[in-house]
Backbone as JSON, one array per atom type, in Angstrom:
{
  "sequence": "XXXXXXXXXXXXXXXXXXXXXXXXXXXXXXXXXXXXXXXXXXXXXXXXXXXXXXXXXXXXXXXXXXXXXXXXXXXXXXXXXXXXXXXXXXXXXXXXXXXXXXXXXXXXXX",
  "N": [[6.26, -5.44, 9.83], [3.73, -4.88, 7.46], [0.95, -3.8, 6.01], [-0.65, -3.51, 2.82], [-2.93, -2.25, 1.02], [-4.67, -1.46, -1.76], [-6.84, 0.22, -3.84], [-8.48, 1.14, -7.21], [-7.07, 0.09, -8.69], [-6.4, -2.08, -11.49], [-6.83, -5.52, -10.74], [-5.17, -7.44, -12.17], [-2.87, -5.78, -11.97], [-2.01, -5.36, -9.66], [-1.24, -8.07, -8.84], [1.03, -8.12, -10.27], [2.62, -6.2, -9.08], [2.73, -7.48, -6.47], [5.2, -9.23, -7.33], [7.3, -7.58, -7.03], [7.58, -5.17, -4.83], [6.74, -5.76, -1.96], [8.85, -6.8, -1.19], [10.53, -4.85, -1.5], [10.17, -3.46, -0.04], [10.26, -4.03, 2.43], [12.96, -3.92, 2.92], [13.66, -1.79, 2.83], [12.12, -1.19, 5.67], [13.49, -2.69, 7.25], [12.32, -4.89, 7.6], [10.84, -8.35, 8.24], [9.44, -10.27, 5.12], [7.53, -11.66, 4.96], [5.87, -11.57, 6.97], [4.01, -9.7, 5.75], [1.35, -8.02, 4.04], [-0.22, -7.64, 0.69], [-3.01, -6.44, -0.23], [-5.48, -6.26, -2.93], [-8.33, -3.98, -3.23], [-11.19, -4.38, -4.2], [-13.05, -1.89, -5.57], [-15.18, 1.14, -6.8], [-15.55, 4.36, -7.34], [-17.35, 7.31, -7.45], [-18.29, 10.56, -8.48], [-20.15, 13.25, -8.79], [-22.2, 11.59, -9.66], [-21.42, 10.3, -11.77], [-19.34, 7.6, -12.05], [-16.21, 7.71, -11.73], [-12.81, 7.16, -12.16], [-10.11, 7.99, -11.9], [-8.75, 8.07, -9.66], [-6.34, 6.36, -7.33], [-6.16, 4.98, -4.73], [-3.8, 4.47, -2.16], [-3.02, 2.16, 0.91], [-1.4, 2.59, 3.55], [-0.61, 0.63, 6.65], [1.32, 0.46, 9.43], [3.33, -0.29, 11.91], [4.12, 2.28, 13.77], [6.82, 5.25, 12.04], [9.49, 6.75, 11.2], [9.36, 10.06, 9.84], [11.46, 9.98, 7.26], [11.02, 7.68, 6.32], [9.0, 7.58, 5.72], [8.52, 8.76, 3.45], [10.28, 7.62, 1.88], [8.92, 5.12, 1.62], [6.41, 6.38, 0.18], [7.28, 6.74, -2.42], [8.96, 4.54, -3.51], [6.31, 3.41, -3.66], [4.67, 5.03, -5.69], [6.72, 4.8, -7.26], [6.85, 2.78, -8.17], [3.95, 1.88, -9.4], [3.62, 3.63, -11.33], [5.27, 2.55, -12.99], [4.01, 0.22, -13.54], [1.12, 0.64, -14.29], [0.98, 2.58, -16.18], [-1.34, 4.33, -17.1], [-2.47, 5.87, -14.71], [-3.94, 8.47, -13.05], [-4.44, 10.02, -10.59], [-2.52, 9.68, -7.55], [-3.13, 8.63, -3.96], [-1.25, 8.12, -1.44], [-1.51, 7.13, 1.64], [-1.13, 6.52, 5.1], [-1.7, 4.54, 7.72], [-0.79, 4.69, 11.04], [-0.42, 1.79, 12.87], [-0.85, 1.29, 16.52], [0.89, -0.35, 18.88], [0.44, -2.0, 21.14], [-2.01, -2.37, 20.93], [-2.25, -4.2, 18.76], [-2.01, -7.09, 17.46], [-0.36, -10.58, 16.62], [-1.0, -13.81, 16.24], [-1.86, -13.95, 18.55], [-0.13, -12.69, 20.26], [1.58, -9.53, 21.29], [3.07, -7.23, 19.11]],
  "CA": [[4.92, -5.74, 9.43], [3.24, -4.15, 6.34], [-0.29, -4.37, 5.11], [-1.23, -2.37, 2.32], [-4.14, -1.94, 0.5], [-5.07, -1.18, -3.3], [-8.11, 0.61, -4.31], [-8.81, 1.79, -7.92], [-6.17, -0.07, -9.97], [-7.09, -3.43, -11.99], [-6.11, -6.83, -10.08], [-4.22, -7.27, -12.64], [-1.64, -4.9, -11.85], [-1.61, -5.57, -8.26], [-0.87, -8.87, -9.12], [2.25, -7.63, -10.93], [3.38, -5.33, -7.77], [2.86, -8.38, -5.7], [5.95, -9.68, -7.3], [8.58, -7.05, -6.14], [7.05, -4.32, -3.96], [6.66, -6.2, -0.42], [10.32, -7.58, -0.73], [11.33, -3.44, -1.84], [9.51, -2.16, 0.8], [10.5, -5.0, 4.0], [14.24, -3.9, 3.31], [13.57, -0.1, 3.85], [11.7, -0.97, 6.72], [13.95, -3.99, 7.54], [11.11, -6.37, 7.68], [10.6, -10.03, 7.34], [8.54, -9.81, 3.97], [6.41, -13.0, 5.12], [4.96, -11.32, 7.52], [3.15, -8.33, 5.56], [0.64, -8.18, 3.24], [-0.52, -6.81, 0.02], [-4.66, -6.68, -0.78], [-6.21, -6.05, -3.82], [-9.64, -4.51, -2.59], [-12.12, -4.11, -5.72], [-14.02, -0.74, -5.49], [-15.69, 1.75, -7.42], [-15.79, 5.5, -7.35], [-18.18, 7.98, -8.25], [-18.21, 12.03, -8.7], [-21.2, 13.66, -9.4], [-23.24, 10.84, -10.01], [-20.53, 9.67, -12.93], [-18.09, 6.53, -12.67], [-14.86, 8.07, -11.56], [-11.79, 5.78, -12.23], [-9.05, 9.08, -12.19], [-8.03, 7.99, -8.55], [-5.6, 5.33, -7.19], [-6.09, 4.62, -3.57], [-3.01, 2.86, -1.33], [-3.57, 2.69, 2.48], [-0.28, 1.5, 4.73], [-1.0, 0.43, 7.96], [2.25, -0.43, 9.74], [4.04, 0.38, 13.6], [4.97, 4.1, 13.36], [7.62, 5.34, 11.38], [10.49, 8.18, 11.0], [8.95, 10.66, 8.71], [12.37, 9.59, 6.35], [11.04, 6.05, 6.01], [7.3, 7.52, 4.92], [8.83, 9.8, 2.33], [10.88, 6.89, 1.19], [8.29, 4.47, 0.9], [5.96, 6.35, -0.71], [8.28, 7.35, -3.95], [9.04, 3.61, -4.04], [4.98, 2.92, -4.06], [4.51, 5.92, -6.71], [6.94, 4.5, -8.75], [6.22, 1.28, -8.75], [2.64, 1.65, -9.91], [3.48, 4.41, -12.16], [5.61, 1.97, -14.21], [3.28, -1.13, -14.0], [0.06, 1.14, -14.17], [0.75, 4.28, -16.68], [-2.53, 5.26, -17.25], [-3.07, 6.59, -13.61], [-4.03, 9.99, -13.37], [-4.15, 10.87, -9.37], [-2.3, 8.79, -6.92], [-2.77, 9.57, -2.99], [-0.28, 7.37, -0.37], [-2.11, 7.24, 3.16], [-0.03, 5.72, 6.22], [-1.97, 4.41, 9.02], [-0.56, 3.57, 11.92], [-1.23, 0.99, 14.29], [-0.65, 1.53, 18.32], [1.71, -1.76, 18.96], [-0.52, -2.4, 22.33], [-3.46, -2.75, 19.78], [-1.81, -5.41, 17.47], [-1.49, -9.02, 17.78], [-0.14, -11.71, 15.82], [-1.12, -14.89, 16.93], [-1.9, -14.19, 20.3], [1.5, -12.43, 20.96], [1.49, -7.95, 20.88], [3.99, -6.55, 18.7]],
  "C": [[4.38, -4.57, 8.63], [2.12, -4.61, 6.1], [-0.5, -2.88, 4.31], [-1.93, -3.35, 1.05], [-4.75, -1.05, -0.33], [-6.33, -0.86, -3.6], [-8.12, 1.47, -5.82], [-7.66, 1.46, -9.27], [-6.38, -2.08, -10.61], [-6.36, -4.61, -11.02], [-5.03, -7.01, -10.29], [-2.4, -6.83, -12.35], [-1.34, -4.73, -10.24], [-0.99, -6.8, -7.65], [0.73, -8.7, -9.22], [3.31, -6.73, -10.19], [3.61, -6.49, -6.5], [4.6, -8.85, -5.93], [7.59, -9.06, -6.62], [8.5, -6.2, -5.12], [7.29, -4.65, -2.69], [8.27, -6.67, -0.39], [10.9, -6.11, -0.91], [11.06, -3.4, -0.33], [10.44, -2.82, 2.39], [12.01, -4.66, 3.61], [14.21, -2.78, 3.4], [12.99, 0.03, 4.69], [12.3, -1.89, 7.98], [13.07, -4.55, 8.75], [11.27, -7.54, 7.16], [9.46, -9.26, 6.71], [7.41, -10.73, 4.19], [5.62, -12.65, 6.37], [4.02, -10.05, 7.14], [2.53, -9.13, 4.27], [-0.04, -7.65, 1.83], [-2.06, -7.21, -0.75], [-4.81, -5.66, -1.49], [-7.86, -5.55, -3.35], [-10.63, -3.85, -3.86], [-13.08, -2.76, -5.22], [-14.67, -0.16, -6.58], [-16.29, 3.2, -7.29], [-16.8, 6.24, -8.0], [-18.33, 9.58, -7.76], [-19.37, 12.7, -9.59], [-22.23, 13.1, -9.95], [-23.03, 10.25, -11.37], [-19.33, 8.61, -12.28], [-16.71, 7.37, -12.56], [-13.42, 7.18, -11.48], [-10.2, 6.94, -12.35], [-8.31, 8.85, -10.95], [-7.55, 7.0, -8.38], [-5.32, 5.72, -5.36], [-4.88, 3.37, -2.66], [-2.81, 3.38, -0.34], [-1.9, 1.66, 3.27], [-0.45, 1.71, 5.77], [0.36, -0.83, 8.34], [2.39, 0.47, 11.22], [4.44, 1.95, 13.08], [6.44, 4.17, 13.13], [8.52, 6.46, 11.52], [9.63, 8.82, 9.54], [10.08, 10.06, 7.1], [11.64, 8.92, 5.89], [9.34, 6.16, 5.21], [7.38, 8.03, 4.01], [9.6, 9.0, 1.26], [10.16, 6.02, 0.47], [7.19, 4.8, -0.04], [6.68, 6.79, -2.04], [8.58, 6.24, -4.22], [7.32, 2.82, -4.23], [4.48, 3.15, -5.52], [5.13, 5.63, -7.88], [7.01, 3.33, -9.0], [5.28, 1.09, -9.68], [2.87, 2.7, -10.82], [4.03, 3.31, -13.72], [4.79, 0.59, -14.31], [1.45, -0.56, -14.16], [0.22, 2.34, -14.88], [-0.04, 4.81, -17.03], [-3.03, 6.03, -15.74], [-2.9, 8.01, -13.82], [-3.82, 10.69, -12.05], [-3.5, 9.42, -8.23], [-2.29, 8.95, -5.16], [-2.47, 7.91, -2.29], [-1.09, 7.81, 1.21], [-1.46, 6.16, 3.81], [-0.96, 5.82, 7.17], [-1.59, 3.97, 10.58], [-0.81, 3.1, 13.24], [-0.5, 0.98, 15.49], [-0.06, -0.16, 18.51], [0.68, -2.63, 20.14], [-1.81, -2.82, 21.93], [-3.45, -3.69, 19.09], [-1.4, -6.31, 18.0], [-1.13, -9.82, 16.55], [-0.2, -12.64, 15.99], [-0.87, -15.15, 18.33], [-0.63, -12.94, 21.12], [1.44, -10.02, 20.31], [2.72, -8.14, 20.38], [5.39, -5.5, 19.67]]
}
């Protein structure tokens, strides 16, 4: 299980990561890919009271991981969006993860 979550890069292009990303990612985490998710969430930054668009926000929230597997996936995030997004200028990878005793999927804990 994967959910991650896009802040600061056009639909567009999240669209366009939709197509290979979640199937990259669910075999370095060997995951079913139909059970994760990938949201687009529309924002808008601001620095100093100016319109900041220099950042690229992606949040993974999955079961805890081997440091390996967080070092892996983000370099396949980074370069994903680097080649379907080359105007980004800062990109930061945040891993949240969720306590299995905390998570449900239709009724049923992880």
């Amino acid at each position: 299980m994967l959910h991650i979550r896009f802040r600061g890069l056009p639909e567009a292009v999240v669209i366009e990561l939709s197509r290979t990303l979640l199937h990259n990612l669910a075999k370095i985490c060997h995951l079913d890919q139909q059970g994760s998710t990938l949201d687009w969430i529309q924002s808008t930054s601001y620095r100093d009271g100016l319109l900041d668009q220099s950042t690229i926000q992606v949040e993974v929230l999955w079961l805890p991981k081997d440091p390996e597997t967080h070092q892996l996936v983000e370099s396949v995030i980074r370069e994903a969006i680097m080649i379907a997004y080359p105007k980004r200028q800062h990109l930061s990878v945040m891993f949240i993860a969720l306590e299995p005793s905390t998570y449900f999927r239709n009724g049923e804990h992880f």
